[in-house]
Z-matrix of the N, CA and C atoms (Angstrom, degrees):
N
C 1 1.453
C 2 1.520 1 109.02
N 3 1.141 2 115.66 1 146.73
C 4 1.510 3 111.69 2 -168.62
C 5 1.482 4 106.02 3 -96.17
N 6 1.010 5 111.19 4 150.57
C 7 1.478 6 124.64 5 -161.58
C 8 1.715 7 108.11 6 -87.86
N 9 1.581 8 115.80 7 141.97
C 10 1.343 9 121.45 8 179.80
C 11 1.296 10 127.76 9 -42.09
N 12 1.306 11 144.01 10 113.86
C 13 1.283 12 127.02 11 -176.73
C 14 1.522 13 121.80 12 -82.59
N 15 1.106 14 116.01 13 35.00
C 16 1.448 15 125.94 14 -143.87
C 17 1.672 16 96.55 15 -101.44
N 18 2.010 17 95.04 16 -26.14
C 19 1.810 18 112.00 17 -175.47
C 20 1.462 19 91.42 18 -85.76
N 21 1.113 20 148.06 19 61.88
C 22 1.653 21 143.87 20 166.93
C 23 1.880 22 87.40 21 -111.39
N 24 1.092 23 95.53 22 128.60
C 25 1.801 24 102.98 23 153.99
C 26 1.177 25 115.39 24 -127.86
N 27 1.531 26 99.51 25 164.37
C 28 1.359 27 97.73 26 -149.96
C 29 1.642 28 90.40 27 -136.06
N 30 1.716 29 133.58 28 134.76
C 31 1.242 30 132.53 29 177.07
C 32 1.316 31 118.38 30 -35.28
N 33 1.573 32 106.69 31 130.81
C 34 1.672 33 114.95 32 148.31
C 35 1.596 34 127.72 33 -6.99
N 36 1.283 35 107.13 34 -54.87
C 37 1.389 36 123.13 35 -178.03
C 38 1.529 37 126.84 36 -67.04
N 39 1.535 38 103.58 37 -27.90
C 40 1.825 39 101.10 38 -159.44
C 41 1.627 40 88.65 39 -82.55
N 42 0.985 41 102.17 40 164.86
C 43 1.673 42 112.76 41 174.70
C 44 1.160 43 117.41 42 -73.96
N 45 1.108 44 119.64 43 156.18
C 46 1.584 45 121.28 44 156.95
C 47 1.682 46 139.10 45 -33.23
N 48 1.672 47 82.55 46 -52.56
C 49 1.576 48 110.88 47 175.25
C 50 1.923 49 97.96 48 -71.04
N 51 1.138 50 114.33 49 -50.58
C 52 1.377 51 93.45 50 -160.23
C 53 1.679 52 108.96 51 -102.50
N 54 1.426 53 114.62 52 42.77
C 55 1.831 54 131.57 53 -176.21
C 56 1.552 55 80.98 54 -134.99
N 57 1.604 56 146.10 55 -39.99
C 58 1.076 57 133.25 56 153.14
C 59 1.830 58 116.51 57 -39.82
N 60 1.541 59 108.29 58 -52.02
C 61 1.537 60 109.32 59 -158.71
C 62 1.433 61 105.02 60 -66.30
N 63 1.607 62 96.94 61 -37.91
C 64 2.013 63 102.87 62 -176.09
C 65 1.338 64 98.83 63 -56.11
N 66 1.330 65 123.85 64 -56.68
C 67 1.515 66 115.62 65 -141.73
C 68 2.045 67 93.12 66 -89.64
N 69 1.299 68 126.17 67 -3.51
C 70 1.518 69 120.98 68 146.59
C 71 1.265 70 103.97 69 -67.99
N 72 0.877 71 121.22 70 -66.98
C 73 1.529 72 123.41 71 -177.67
C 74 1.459 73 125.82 72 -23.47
N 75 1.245 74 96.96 73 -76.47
C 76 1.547 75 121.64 74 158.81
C 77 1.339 76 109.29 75 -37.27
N 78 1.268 77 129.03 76 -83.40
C 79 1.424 78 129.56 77 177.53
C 80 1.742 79 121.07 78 -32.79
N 81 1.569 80 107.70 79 -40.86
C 82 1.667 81 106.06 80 -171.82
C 83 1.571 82 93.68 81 -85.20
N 84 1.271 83 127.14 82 -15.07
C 85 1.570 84 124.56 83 153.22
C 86 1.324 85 126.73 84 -23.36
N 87 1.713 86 70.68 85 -97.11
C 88 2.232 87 93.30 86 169.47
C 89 1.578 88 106.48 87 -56.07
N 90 1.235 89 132.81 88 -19.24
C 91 2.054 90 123.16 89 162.22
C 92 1.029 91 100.36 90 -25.96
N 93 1.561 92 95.37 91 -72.76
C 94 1.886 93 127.21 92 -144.80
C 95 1.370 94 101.97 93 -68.33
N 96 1.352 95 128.92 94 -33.82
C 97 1.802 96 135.80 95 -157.15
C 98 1.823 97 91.95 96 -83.08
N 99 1.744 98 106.13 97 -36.51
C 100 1.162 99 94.98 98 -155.64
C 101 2.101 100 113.54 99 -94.26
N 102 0.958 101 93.29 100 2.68
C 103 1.471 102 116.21 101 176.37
C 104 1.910 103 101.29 102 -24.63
N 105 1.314 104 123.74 103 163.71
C 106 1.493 105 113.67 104 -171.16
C 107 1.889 106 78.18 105 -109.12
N 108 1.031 107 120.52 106 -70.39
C 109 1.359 108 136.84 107 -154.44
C 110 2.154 109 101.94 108 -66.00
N 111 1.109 110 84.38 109 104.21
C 112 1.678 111 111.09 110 -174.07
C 113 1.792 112 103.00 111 -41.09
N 114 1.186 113 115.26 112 -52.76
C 115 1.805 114 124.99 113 162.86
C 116 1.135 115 110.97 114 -39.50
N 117 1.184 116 135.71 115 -50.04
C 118 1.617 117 138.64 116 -159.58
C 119 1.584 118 100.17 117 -105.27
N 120 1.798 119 128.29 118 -26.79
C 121 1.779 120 112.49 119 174.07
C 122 1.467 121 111.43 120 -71.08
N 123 1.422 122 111.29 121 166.93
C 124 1.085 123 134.26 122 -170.55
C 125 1.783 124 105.78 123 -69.63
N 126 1.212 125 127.83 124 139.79
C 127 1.656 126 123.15 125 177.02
C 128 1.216 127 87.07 126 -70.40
N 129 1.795 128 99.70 127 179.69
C 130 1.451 129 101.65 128 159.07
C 131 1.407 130 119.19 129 -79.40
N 132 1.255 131 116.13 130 -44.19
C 133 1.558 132 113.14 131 168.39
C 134 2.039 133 115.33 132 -27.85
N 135 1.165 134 91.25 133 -58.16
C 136 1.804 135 106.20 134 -175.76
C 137 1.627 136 83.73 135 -43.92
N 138 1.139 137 105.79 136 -71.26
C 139 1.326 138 115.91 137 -141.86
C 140 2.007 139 117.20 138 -66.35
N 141 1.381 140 117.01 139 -17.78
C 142 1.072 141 165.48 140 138.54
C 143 1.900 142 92.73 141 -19.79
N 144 1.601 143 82.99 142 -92.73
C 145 1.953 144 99.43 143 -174.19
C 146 1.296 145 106.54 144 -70.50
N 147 1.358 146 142.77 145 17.32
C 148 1.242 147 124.49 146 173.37
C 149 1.648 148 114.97 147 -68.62
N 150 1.155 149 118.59 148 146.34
C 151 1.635 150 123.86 149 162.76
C 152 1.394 151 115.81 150 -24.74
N 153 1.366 152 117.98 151 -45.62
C 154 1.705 153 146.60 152 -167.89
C 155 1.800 154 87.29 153 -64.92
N 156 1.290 155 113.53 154 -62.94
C 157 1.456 156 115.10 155 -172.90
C 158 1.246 157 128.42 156 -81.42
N 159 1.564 158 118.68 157 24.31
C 160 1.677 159 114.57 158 -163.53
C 161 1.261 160 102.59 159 -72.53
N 162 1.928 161 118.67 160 -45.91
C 163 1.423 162 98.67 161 -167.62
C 164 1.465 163 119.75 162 -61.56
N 165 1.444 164 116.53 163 -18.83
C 166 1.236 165 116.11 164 -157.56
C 167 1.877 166 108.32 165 -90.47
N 168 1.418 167 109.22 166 -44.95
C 169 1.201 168 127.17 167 -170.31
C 170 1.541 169 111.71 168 -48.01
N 171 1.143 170 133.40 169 118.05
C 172 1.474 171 131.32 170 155.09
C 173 1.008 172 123.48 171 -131.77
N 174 1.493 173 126.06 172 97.57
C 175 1.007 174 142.83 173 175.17
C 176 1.865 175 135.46 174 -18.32
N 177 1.784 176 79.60 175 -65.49
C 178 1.870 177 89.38 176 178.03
C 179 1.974 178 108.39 177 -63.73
N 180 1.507 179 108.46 178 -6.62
C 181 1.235 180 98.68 179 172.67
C 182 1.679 181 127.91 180 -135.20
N 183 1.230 182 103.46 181 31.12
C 184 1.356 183 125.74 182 143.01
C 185 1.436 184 122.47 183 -108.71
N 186 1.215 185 109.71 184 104.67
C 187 1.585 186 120.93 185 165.64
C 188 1.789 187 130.93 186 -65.42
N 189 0.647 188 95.89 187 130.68
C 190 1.948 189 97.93 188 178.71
C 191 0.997 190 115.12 189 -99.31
N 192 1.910 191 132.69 190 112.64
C 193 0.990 192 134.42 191 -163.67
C 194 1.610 193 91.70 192 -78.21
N 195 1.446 194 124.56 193 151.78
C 196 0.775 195 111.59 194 122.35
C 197 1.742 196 163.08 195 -168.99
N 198 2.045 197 89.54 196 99.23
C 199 1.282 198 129.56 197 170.39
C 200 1.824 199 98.58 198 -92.93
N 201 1.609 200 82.71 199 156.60
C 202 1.472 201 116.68 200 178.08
C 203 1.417 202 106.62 201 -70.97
N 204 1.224 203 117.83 202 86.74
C 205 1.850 204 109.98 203 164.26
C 206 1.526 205 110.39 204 -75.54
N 207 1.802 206 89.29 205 126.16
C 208 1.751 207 107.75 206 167.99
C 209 1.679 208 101.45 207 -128.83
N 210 1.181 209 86.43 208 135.15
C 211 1.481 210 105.06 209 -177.86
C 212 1.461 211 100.60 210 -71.29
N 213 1.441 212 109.90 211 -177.62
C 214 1.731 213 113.09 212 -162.92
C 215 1.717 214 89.26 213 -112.43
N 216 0.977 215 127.27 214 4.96
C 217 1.795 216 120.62 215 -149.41
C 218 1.588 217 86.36 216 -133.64
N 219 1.313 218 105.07 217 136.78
C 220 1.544 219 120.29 218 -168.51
C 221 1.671 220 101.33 219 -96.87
N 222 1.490 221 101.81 220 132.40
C 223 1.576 222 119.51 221 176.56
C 224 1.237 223 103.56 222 -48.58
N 225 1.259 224 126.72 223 -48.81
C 226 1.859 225 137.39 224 -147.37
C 227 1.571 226 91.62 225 -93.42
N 228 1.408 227 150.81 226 -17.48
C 229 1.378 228 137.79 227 -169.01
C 230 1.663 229 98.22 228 -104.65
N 231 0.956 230 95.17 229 130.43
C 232 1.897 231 119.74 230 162.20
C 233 1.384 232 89.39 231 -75.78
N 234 1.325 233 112.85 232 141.85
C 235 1.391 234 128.43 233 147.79
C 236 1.347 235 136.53 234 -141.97
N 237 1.478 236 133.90 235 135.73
C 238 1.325 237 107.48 236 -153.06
C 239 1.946 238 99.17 237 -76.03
N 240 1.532 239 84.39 238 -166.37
C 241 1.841 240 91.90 239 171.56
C 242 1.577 241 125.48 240 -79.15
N 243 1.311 242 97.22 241 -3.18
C 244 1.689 243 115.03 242 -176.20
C 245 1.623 244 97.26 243 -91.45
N 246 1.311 245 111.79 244 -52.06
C 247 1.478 246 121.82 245 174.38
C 248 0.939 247 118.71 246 -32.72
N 249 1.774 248 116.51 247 -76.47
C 250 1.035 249 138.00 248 176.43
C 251 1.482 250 118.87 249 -52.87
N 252 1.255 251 134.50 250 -24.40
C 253 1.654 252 129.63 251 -171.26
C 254 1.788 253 89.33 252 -95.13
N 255 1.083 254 120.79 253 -52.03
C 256 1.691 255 117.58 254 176.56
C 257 1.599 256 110.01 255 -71.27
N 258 1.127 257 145.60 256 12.01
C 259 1.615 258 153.64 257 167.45
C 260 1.918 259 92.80 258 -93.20
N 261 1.222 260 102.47 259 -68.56
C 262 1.886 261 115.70 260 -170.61
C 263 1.834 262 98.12 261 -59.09
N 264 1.749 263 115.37 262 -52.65
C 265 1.549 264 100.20 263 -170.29
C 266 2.171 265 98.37 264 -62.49
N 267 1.146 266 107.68 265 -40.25
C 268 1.812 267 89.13 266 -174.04
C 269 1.417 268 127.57 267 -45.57
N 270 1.988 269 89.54 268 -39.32
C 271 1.803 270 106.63 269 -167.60
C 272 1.759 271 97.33 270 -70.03
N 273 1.129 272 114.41 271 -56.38
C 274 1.743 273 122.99 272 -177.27
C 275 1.971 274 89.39 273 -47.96
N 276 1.150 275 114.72 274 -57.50
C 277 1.609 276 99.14 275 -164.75
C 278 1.593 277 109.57 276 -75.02
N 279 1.358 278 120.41 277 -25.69
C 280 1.606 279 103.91 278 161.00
C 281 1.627 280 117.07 279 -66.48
N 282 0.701 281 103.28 280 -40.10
C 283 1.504 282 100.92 281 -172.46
C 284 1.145 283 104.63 282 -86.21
N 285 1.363 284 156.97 283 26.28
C 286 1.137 285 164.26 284 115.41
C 287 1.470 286 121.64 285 -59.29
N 288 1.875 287 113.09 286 -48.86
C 289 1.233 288 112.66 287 146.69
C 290 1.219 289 151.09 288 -73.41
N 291 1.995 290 110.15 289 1.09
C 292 1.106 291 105.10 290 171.31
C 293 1.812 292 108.03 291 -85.85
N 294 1.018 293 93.02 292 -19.70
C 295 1.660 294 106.88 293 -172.32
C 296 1.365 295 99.05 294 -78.22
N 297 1.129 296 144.23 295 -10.44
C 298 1.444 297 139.26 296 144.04
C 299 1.198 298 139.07 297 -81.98
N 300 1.999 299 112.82 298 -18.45
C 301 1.002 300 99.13 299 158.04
C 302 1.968 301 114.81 300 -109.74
N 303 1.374 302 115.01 301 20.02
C 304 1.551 303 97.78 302 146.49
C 305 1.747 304 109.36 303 -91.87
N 306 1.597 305 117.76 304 -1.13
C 307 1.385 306 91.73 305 179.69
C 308 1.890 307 105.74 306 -78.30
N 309 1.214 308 115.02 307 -29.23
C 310 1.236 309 126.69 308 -174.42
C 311 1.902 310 105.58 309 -65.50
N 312 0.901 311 96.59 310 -55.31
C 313 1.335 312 108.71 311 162.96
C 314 1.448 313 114.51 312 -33.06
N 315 1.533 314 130.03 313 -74.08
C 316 0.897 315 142.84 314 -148.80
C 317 1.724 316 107.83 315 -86.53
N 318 1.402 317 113.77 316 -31.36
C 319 1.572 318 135.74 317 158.47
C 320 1.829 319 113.12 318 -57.57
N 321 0.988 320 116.72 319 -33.85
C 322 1.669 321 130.48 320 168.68
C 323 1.600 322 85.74 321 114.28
N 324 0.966 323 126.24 322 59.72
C 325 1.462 324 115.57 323 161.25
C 326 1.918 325 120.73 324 66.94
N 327 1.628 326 105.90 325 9.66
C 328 1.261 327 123.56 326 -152.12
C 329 2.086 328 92.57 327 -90.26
């Protein structure tokens, strides 16, 4: 469950008026992000350039794939939490070993 944002502080310095505007700000953010119906939430791009995200957002160094990301884990299967942490440690350790053996590969086997 995500935790209250209510513990954010905010500097000595900013005003009243504008530690009010962030945390509107902020809030009609997380609205839009949290929408159920995928048509009506925010992209990431949107969500990226919002007002809420200026300090953070930099453009020239976020890239936009764009390929179709599909996750490896099926919508329709329940899985418990035991499942799921031993499904992610196999996938992280194959793909850790395939990436070692094309690096070996690619080194001449050295």
């Amino acid at each position: 469950m995500l935790e209250p944002l209510r513990s954010l502080s905010f500097p000595l310095s900013i005003s009243s008026s504008k530690r009010s505007h962030h945390r509107l700000c902020g809030a009609l953010w997380r609205r839009k992000l949290l929408v159920f119906n995928p048509n009506h939430r925010l992209s990431v791009e949107e969500a990226l350039a919002h007002p809420y995200m200026a300090d953070f957002h930099n453009p020239a160094d976020e890239p936009v794939s764009d390929k179709i990301i599909v996750l490896p884990i099926s919508d329709n299967t329940k899985y418990t939490v035991q499942e799921y942490r031993w499904g992610e440690a196999i996938a992280v350790r194959s793909r850790h070993t395939t990436l070692n053996l094309s690096r070996d590969v690619n080194e001449g086997g050295q």
